[in-house]
C-alpha positions as CSV (number, residue, x, y, z in Angstrom):
1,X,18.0,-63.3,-2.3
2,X,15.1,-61.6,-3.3
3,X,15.0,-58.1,-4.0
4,X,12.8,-55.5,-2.6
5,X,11.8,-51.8,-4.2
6,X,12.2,-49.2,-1.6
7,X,8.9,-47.3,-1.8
8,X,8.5,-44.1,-0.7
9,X,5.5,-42.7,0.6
10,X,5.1,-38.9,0.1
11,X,2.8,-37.2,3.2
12,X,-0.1,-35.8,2.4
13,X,1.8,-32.3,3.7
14,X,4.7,-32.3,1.1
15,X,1.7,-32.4,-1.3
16,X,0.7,-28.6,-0.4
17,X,4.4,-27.8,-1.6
18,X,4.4,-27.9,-4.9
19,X,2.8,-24.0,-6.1
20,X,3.6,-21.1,-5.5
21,X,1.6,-19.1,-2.3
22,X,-0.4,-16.1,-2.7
23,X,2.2,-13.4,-1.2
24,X,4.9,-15.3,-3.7
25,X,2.6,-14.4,-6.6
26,X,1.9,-11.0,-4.7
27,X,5.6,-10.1,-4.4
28,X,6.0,-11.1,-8.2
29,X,3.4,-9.1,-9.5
30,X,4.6,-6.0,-7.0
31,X,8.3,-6.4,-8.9
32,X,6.9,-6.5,-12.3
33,X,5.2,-3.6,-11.9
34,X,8.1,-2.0,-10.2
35,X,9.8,-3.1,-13.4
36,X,7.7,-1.8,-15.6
37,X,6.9,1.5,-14.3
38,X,10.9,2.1,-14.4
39,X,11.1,0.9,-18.2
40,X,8.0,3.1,-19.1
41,X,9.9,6.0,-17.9
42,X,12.7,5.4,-19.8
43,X,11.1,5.0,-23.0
44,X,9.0,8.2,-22.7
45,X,12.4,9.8,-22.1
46,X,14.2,8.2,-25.4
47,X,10.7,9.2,-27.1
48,X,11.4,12.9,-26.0
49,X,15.0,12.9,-27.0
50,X,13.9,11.6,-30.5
51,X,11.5,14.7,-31.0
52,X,13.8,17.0,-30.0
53,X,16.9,16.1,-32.1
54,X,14.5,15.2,-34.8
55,X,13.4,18.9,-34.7
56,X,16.8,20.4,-34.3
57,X,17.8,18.2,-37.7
58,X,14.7,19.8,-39.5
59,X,15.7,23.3,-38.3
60,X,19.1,23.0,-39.5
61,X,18.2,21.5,-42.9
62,X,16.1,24.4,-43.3
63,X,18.3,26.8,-42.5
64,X,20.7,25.1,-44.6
65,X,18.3,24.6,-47.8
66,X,17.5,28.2,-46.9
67,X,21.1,29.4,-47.4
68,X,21.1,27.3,-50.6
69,X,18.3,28.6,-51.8
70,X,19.6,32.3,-51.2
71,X,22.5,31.7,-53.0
72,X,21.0,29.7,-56.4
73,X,18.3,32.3,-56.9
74,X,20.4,35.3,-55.5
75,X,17.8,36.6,-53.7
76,X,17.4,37.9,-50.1
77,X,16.2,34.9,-47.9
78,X,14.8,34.8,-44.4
79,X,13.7,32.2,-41.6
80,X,11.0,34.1,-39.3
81,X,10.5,32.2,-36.1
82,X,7.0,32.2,-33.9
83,X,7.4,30.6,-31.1
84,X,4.5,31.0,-29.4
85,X,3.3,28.8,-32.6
86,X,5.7,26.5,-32.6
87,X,6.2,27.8,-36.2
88,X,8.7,29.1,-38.6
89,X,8.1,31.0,-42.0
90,X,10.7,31.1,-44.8
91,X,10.4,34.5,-46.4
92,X,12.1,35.7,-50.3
93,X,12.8,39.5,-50.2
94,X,10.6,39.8,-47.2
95,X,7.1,38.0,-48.7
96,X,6.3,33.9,-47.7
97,X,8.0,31.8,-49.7
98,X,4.2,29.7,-50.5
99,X,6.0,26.8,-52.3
100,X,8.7,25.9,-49.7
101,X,9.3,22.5,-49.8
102,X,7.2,20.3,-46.4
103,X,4.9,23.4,-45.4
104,X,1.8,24.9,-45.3
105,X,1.9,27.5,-47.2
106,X,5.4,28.7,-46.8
107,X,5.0,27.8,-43.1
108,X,6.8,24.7,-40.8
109,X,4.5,24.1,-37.7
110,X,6.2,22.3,-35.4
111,X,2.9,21.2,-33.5
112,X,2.1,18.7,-35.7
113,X,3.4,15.3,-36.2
114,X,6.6,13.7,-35.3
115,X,7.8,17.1,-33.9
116,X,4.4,17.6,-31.7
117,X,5.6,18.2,-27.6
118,X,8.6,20.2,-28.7
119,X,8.4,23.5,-27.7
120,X,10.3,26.3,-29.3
121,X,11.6,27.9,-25.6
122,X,13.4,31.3,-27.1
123,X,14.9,32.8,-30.2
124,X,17.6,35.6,-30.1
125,X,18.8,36.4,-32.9
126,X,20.6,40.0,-32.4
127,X,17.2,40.6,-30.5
128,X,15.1,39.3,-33.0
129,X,13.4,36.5,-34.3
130,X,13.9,36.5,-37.6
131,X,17.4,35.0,-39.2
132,X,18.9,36.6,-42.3
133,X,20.4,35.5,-45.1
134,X,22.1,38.0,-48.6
135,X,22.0,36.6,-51.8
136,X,25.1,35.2,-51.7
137,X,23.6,32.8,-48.9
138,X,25.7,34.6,-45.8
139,X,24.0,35.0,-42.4
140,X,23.3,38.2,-41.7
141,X,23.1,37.7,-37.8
142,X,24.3,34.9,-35.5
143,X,22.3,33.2,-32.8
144,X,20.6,30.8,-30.9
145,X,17.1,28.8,-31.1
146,X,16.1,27.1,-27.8
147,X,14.2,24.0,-27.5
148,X,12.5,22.6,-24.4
149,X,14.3,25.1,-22.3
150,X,18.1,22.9,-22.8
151,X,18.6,21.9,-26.7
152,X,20.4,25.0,-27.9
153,X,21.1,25.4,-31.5
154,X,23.4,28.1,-31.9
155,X,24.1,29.5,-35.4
156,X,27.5,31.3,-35.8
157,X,29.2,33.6,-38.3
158,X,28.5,34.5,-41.8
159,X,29.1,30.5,-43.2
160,X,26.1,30.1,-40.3
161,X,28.2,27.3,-38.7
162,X,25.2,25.3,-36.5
163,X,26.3,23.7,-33.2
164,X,23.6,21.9,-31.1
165,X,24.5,21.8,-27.6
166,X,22.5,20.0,-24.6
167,X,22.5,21.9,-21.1
C-alpha cells in the first residue's frame, strides 16, 4: 500500500485574507480615540480634585498653625483672605506676619504652583474676609471659604472645628 500526502492547495483568493482591511484599521483607530478622549477627561478631572483638596489641606493647616501660633506667642493672630488674588495674609496684632512659614512675605498665593486653577469663589466670615483668632488661639468668628464655586470649608465655633464639604 503506498501512502499518499494529502496536499492542499490554498487559492490565490484565501491569500488576500490574511490582514486586516482599511475600514478594520479605520474603525480601530476611531475606538481608540474614542477611548482616549474619555480617559483624558477623566484624568483632567482627578487632576482638578487633587488641587482643590490639596488647597483646602493647606488652608486648614494654616489656619490651624495660625491658631497655634496665637496661642504660643499669646498674641492677636489673623488670616486676611483676597480673593480676587487668590491670596491670603497671616497678620500679628494687625501688621503681616513677614516670616510666616511657605510665603512671600507673610503672604500664601494660591496662583502659583500645585494650587494654580483653584479659585478662591467667596469668603464670609460674619461679613468679612478676614478670620480672627485671641491669644489664647480661639476663633473670633465662624465661617465659610469657598473654592471653585462647590468645595466649602466651613470653620465653626471658638475651637474653629473645620469641615470640608463638596456640593
Amino acid at each position: 500500500m503506498a501512502m499518499t500526502k494529502n496536499k492542499t492547495h490554498l487559492s490565490p483568493a484565501s491569500n488576500l485574507n490574511k490582514g486586516f482591511t482599511l475600514i478594520e484599521l479605520l474603525v480601530m483607530i476611531i475606538i481608540l480615540g474614542i477611548l482616549g478622549t474619555i480617559s483624558s477627561i477623566r484624568v483632567k478631572n482627578i487632576s482638578s480634585n487633587v488641587r482643590i483638596t490639596s488647597t483646602l489641606n493647606k488652608i486648614k493647616a494654616d489656619i490651624s498653625m495660625v491658631k497655634e501660633h496665637a496661642l504660643s506667642s499669646h498674641n492677636n493672630m489673623s488670616i486676611s483672605f483676597n480673593p480676587s488674588q487668590e491670596s491670603y495674609t497671616v497678620l500679628k496684632n494687625g501688621t503681616i506676619m513677614q516670616d510666616y512659614p511657605d510665603s512671600e512675605n507673610g503672604v500664601i498665593n494660591l496662583s502659583r504652583g500645585s494650587f494654580s486653577k483653584v479659585d478662591i469663589t467667596s469668603v464670609n466670615f460674619n461679613n468679612s474676609t478676614m478670620i480672627n483668632f485671641d491669644k489664647w488661639g480661639n476663633v473670633l468668628n465662624s465661617g465659610t471659604i469657598v473654592l471653585n464655586q462647590n468645595h466649602t470649608l466651613q470653620i465653626t465655633g471658638m475651637n474653629g472645628i473645620m469641615e470640608i464639604t463638596h456640593q
